[in-house]
N, C-alpha and C positions, 0 to 999 in steps of 0.2 A: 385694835382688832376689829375685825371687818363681822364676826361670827355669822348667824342668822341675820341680813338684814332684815328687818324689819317693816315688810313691803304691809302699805296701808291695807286696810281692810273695811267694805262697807259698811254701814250701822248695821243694816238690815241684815239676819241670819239666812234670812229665808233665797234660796236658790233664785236665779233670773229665769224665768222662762222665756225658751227665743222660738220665735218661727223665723226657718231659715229658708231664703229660697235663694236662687239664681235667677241675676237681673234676667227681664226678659227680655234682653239684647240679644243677651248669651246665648239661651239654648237655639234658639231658633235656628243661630248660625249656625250651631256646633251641629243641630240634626242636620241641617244640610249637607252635611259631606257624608253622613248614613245612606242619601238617598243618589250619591254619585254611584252610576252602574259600572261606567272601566274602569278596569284596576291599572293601578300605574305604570305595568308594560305596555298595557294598550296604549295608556297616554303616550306613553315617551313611542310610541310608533307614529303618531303624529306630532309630537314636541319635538323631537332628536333631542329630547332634554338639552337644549337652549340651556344657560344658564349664562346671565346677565344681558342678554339682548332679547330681543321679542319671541318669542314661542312661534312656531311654526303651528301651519293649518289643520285641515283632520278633523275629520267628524266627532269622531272619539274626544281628540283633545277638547273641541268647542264645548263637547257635552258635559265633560269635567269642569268645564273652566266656567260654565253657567252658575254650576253649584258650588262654585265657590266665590266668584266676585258678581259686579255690575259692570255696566258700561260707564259709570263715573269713578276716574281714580282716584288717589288718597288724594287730597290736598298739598300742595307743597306750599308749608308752612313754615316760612323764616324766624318770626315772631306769632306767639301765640296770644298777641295782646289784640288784634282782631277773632274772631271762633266763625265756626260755619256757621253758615243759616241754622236757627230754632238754636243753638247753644247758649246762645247770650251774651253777653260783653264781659270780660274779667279784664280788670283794668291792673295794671304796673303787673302782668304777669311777664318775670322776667326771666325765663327760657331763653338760653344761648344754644343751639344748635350749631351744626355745619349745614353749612346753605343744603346739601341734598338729602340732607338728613329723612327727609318725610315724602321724598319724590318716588312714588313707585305707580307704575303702570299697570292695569288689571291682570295684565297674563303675564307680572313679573315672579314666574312662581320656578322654585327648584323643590321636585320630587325625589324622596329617598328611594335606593334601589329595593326591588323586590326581593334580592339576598336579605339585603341589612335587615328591610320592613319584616322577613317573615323571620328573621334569628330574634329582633328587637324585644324588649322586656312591655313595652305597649306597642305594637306592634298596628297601630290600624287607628284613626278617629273614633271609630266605633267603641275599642277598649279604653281608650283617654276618656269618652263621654261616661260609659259605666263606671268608672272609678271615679272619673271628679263628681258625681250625680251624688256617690253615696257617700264622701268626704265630708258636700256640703249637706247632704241632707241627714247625717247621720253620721257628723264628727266624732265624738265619743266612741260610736261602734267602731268606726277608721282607726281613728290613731289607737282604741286599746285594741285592737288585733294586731297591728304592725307592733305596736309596746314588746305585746304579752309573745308573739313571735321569735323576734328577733333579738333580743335584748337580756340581759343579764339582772334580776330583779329579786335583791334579798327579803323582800317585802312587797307583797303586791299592793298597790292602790286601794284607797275607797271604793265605796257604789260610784263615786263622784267622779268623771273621767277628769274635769275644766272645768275651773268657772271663772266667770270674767263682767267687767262692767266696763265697757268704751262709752261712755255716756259720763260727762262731767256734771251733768244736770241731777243725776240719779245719784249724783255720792262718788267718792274716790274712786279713781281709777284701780283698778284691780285686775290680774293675768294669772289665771293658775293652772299648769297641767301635770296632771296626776301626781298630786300633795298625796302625801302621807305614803308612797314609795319610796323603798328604800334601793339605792343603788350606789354605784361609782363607775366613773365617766373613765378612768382608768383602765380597769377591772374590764371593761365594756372591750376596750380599744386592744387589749394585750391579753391577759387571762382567758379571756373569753376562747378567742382566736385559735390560743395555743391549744385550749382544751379540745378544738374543734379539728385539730392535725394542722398545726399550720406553723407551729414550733419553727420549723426550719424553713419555713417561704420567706424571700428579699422580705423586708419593710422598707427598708430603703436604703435607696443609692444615692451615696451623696457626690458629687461631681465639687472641683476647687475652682475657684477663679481661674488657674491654672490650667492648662491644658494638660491631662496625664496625670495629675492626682486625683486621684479616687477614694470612697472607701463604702462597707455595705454592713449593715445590720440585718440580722435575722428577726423573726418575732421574738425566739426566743434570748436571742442577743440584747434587744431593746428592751426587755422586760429587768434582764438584769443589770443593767444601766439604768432603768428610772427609779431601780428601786436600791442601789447604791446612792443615788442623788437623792432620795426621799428619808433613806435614814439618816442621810447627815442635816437635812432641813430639820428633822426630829432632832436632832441631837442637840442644836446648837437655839431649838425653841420653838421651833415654827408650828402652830398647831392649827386646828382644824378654824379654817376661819381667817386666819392670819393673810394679810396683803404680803403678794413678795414680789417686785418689779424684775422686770427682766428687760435687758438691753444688751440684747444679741442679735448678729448678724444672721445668714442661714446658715447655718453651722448645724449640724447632726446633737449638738445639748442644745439647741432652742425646742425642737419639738419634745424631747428627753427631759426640758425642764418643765413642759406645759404638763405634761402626761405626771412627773414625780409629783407636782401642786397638787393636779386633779386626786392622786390616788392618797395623798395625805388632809385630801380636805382643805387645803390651805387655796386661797384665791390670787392668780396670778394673773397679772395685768402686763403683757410685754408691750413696750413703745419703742417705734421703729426706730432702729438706730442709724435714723438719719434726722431726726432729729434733733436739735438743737439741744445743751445744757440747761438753758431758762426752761425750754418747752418740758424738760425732762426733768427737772426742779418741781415745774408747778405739778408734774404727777404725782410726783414722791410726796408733794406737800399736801395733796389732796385724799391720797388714803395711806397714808403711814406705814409703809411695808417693815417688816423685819428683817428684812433682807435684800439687794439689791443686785443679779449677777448681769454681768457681763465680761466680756471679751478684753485685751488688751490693745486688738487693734483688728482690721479687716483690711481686705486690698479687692476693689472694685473696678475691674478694669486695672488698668497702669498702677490708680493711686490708691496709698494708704491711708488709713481714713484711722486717726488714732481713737478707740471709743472710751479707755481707760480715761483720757483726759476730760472729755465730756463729760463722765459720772461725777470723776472728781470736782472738777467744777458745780454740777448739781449738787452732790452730795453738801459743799461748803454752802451752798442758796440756803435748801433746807434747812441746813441746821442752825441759820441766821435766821431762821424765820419760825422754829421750834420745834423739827423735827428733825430730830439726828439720827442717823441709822446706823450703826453697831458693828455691821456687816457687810464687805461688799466681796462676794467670791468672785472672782477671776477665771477666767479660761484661758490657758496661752495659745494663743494662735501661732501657732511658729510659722505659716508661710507669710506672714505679715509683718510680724515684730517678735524677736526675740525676746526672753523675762527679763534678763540684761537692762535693756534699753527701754523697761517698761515706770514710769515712774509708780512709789510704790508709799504708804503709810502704813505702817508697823504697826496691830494689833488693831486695826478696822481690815485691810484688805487681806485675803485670802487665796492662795495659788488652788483652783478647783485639782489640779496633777495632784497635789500636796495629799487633797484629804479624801475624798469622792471615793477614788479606787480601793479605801482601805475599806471600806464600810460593806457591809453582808449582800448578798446578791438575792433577799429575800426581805419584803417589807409588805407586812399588815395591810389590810386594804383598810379604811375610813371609811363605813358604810354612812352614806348620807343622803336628808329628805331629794326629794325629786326636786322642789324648789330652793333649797340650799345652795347658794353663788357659785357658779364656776370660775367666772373670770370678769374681769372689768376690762374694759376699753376705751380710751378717749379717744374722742371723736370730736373734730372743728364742730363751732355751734357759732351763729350770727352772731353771737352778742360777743363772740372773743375766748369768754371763761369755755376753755379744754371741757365736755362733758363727760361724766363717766357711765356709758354704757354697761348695765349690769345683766350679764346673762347668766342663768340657773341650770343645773343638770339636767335633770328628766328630760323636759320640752327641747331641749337643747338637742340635748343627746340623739331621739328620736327621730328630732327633726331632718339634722344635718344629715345623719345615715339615709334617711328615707330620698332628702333629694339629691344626694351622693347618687345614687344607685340607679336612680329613674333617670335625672339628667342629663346620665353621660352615659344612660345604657349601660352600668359598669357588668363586666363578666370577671371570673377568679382569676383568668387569665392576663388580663388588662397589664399593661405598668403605666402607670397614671402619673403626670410630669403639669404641676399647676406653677407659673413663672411667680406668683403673690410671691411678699414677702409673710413673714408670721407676726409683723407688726399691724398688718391691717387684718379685717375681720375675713378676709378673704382666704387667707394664711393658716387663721384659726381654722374656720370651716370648711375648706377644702384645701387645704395643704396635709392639717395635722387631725383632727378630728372624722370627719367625714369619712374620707379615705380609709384611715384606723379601723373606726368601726365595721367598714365592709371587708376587713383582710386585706387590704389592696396592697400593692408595691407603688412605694412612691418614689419620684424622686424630686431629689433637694439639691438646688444651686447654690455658690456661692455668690455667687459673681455677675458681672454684666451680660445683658444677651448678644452685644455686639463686639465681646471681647475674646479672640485678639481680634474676632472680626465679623462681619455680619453675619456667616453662617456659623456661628456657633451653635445657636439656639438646634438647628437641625444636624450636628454633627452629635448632638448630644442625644436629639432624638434614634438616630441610628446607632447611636453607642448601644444605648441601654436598650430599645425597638419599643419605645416608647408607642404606645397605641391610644392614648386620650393627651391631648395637649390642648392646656386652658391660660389663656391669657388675654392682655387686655389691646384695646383697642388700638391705645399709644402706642403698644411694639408694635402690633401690623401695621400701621399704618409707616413709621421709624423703617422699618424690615422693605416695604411696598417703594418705600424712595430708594433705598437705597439698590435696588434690583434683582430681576430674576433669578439671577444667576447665581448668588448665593445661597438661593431654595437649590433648584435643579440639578447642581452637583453631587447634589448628595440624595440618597433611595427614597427616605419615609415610607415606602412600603409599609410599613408598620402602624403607619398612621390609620383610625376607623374612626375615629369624630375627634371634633374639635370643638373649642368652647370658645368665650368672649363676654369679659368681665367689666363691671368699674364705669363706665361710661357708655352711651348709646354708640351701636358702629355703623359708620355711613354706607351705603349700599355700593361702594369705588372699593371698601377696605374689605366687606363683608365678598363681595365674588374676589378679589385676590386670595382672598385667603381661603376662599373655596377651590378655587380652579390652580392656582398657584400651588399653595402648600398641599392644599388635601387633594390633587390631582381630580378635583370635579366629582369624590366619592365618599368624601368623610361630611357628615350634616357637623351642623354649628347649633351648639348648645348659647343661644347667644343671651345668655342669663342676667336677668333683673332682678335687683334686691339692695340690702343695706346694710349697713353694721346695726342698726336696729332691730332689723327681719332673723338674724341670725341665720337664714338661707333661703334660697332661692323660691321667689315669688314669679315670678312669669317667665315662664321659660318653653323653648320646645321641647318637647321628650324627643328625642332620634327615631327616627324611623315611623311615628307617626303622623306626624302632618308636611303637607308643601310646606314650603318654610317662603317668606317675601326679605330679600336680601334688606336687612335694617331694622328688621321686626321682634321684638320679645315672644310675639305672638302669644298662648294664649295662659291662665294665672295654674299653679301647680297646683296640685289636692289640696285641697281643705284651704284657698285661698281665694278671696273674692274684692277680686279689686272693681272700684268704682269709680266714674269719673264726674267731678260734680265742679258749678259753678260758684260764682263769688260768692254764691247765699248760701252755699253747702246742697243746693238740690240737684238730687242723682240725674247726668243728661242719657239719655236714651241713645243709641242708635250712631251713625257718624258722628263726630264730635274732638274736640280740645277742648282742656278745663285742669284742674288739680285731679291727681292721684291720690285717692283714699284709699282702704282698705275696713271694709266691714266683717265683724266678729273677727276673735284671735285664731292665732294658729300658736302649735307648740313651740315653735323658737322664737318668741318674740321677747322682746326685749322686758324686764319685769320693772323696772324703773331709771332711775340716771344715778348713781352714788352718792346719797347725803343729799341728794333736791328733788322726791317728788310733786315738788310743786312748780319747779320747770319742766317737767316730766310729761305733768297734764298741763302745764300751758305752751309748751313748744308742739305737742303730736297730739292732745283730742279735745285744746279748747276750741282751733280753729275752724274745726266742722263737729261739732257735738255728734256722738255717735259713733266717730268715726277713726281711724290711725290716721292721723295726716303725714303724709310720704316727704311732703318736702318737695316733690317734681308734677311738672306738667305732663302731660299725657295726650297722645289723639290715638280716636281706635276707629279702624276705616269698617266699611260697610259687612266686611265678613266677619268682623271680631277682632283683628290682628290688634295688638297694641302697640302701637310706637312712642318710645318714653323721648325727651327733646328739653330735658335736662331740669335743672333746679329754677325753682319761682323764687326761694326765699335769699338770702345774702350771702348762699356759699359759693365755692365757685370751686369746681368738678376738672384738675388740674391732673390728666395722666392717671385718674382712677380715683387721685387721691381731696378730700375734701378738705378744703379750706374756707376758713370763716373770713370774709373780708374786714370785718373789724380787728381781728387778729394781726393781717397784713399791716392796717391805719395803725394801730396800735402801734407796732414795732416800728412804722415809717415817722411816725411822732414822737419818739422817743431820742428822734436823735438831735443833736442842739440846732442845727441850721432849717429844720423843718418846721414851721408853723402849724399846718395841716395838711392832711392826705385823703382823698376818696378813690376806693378801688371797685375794680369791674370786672367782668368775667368777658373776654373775647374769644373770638373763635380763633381756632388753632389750628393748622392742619398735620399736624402731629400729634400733639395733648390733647384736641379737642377742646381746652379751653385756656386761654395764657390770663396771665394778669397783668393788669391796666391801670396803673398807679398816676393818680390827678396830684401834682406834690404843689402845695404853696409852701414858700420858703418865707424864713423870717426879714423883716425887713432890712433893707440894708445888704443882703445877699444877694449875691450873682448867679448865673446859673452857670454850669458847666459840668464838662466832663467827667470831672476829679469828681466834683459833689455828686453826680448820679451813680457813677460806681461805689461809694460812699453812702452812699441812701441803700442800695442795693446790699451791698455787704451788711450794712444793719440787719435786714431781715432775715439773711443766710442765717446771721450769727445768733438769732433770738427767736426763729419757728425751726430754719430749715432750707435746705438748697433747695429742696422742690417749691416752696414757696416764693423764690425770687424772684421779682415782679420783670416781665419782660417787655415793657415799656415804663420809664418814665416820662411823662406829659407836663412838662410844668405849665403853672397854674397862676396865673396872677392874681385869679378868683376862684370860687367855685359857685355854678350857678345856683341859687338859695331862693327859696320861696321869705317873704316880709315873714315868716315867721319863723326862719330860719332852719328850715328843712333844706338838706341838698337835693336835687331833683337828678336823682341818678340815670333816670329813664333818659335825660338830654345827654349824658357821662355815655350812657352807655352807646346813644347813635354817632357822637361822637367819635371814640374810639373805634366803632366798627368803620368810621367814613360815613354814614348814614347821612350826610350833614342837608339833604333834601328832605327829610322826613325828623326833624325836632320836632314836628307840632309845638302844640301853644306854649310860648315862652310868655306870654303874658303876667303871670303870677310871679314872675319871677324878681327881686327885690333891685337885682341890678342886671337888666338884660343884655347891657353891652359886654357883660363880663363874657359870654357866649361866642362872640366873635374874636374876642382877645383870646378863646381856646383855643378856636379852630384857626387862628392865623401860628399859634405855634404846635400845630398839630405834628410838624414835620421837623420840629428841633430839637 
């Protein structure tokens, strides 16, 4: 039983006192656009709103464009293992960008329209500056007014808004927002709603793999569906606290099962079911659920993808390893697999048709502390071991509604289409939660977005007149090769902003997807954050600032990101370096599941003080921030992270490999592919057979997305005399870099080096 975790606590009773300010990089920029005199139509009278090639002349424009940039533009930054002038050196900083990633010109700027700016919920620089001003300087007053606002609250809070310690130095890490409130994240997302007249508004449209299957939930339809699912987890044990794994596709019962956990108390950890059985093993093994539901089967595109067998296979790991599970409910998917043809164990599996529907259309809410678990998530971690990401209600709750709403400019009228799946943290927070909390209509895919064909994605959007469409960088760029033609067939009309998740997007992806899909008139929400963040950390709000194609630009309320060197000291002004985050915000993650002691050594031993991000950062001369990917051993694969010891792991496990070093390369579709260095055992040949064979190991043991898309064999791999691998040479290798190894010197056998790169092509 998962109950109350038990999140550490400092010695010291006595409250932290913080003086908070905003770096003074920040403001100065941010006044600056107070003091620009034309308003955006003047601009675009001298712009012709350009957008992706230079700006046109004009007095007007030149005078906007003063106060916002210089005559020096961003850097174009490949590697961020050299920094600008005054930054300072940060060595094996390993950032994999797309070569354009960081190339942007001073007057590469796209203004929102004066329609959009004057309907926009921040409407102006000027309202972003008053609101993030008193976020940071007056946290507590922020988020308990949005709380106490918007929110459904059986019990109000202490005097105490948060309290927190990012200081390792000072005693355990600690993250609190508003302890001793009582609510449910449930209750929040459907009761609330329904009470509020919205009983009968869409919640969601679910779309099939299938072209022409459909189906649609009311609020008040979904309400009585989560809570037919929530008496029979009652029934059969499941109580306040309890872990219950979910391994479902997007199917209309994955949001239906997160929503029945929340409002029973019970913590639910859904892993994507794409997933591997081993990978799905070590979840089960890791917090003991009561329950395990999934599906019998899904059809993605063309294929069937059996997910019953998968469990089954976990289910048999587990229980070899001492955790057996009692319970595995079923869903039958009938466009996939008939019950028939579904293999089946008599008295563990359960048919959800069978029992669900019988159970009352009316179930108890579980009022629970504001710090009380919502959900766990694993997340890749360098070191291999899956971590579990544990996020709590309240902070949670508040957070994701708030930057739901601002983000994407949401209106009541909106129908909101995010392509996540609900296995990543994406899914959670702006597929199922987010959305929820604000009323919205969502919709939910099954299936591929290029299935049967590349304009799917926008025939679906015109189906339902979808008006927010959020996705990640992979599709557009997937959607961008394959041509215009399967945007332009079809209206979008309906489109008013667009979003861009999961990985940084290149400024080639970022105007396609402006000028292409959003017809040159919906802004891009092109959002930064984490499965740690719980939601969105640097993003634009729509309709108030120029946006620079590739940019996060500037950090959401009550979020103050920092960018600092190898010694942890904050750099001022122009710069590359690590991504911090100084003081918490309400959705932050409260620990890892059973290890906060990797918890604070993975995120705030590396810069005392501080949340370490995990990514590099540069922020050009007006503020904008451009993120250029992860420094530490994961590797950022289509949105999705991966631990590259994970990949070594599974590529060594199998009997003709010795050993494996993996790398993160650039992609021009994933944005970053994986680069497997394979030495084989002695005695072995290389070939064809064995690389598909190497390859299919990893399928079978993380996951298809993980499937390394080179093998490089290895005759050595290059080692320092003390037996370190020098990845930094791995990785210029792989990219072709092979003029820029720098010092091989240290290396124990140098010639191994040349024996890489002669089979660089085989």
């Amino acid at each position: 039983m998962l109950g109350r975790i038990p999140l550490l606590k400092n010695k010291k009773k006595k409250r932290k006192m913080m003086t908070i300010s905003i770096s003074p990089h920040a403001l100065p920029q941010l006044q600056r656009y107070k003091r620009a005199a034309p308003t955006p139509s003047q601009v675009k009278q001298g712009l012709g709103q350009s957008v992706g090639g230079r700006a046109g002349g004009g007095v007007l424009a030149m005078a906007y464009l003063k106060n916002l940039t210089t005559t020096n533009h961003l850097r174009h930054v490949e590697s961020m293992a050299t920094l600008p002038s005054g930054a300072g050196k940060i060595s094996h900083l390993n950032a994999v960008v797309l070569g354009e990633a960081l190339a942007s010109e001073e007057d590469d700027l796209v203004f929102p329209s004066d329609d959009f700016s004057r309907e926009a919920l921040v409407p102006s620089p000027q309202k972003y500056l008053e609101m993030y001003k008193r976020s940071i300087w007056d946290p507590a007053g922020f988020w308990s007014d949005i709380a106490s606002s918007e929110f459904y609250w059986k019990q109000r809070w202490g005097e105490q808004v948060y309290s927190e310690n990012l200081d390792v130095r000072k005693g355990n890490i600690k993250i609190e927002w508003f302890k001793g409130g009582i609510t449910n994240m449930c209750y929040n997302c459907l009761d609330r709603n329904i009470d509020a007249g919205l009983a009968d508004k869409i919640a969601l449209y679910w779309e099939s793999n299938e072209p022409g299957f459909d189906a649609t939930l009311t609020y008040s339809q979904l309400l009585d569906r989560v809570c037919q699912l929530a008496n029979y987890l009652k029934a059969i044990g499941v109580r306040k606290g309890d872990a219950v794994v979910v391994y479902l596709p997007m199917l209309m019962e994955l949001p239906i099962t997160m929503l029945a956990c929340a409002r029973i108390g019970a913590v639910h950890s859904v892993v994507f079911a794409g997933f591997s059985s081993e990978s799905l093993a070590q979840r089960i093994m890791d917090c003991k659920p009561k329950v395990v539901i999934t599906c019998n089967a899904v059809k993605r595109g063309p294929k069937t993808i059996h997910l019953k067998d998968i469990v089954d296979a976990a289910l048999v790991e587990s229980a070899k390893n001492g955790v057996p599970v009692d319970v595995c409910l079923t869903y039958e998917n009938q466009s996939a697999l008939k019950k028939e043809s579904t293999k089946w164990q008599d008295g563990r599996d359960i048919w959800w048709e069978d029992v669900v529907p019988k159970y009352a259309t009316t179930c108890d809410v579980e009022w629970v502390d504001a710090e009380d678990p919502l959900f766990l998530l694993y997340t890749s971690g360098s070191t291999g071991k899956p971590k579990g990401v544990l996020h709590t209600t309240g902070g949670y709750m508040v957070y994701t509604a708030t930057t739901f709403k601002y983000a994407f400019d949401y209106k009541a009228s909106d129908v909101y289409w995010c392509t996540a799946d609900c296995g990543w943290i994406t899914g959670h927070s702006y597929v199922t939660y987010g959305p929820m909390l604000n009323g919205a209509t969502i919709v939910v895919y099954e299936g591929a977005p290029n299935y049967p064909d590349p304009g799917r994605c926008w025939d679906i959007v015109d189906k339902y007149k979808v008006t927010i469409f959020y996705t990640a960088p992979t599709l557009v760029r997937s959607l961008m090769r394959d041509g215009d033609e399967y945007v332009t067939r079809y209206s979008r009309k309906s489109l008013r902003v667009l979003g861009s998740v999961g990985e940084p997007i290149n400024p080639s992806a970022w105007r396609w997807f402006f000028n292409v899909v959003g017809g040159s008139r919906c802004p891009i929400s092109d959002t930064w954050w984490q499965t740690e963040t719980g939601g969105f950390m640097i993003t634009p709000l729509p309709g108030a600032w120029p946006q620079k194609p590739g940019s996060a630009t500037f950090p959401f309320f009550g979020v103050q990101p920092v960018i600092v060197d190898e010694k942890g000291v904050e750099i001022e002004g122009e710069c590359s370096g690590y991504l911090c985050v100084k003081s918490s915000w309400p959705g932050a993650f409260r620990t890892l599941y059973g290890d906060h002691e990797r918890y604070e050594t993975t995120y705030f031993k590396p810069f005392a003080g501080y949340y370490f991000t995990g990514d590099g950062c540069s922020r050009d001369k007006d503020g904008y921030h451009w993120l250029t990917g992860r420094v530490d051993d994961v590797i950022n694969v289509s949105g999705h992270r991966i631990g590259t010891a994970e990949v070594e792991s599974a590529l060594v496990s199998h009997p003709q490999c010795a050993e494996a070093a993996v790398v993160g390369v650039e992609h021009e579709v994933k944005g970053q592919g994986i680069y497997a260095f394979v030495t084989l055992v002695d005695g072995v040949s290389y070939s064809e057979e064995l690389r598909k064979s190497l390859i299919l190991t990893v399928r079978n043991q993380i996951g298809a997305f993980a499937a390394p898309d080179k093998i490089h064999w290895a005759p050595g791999l290059p080692k320092t005399r003390s037996g370190k691998i020098m990845r930094r040479i791995l990785r210029k290798i792989a990219s072709r870099q092979l003029d820029e190894l720098g010092d091989t010197s240290t290396l124990a056998e140098p010639g191994v080096v040349d024996q890489l790169i002669a089979l660089a092509d085989c």
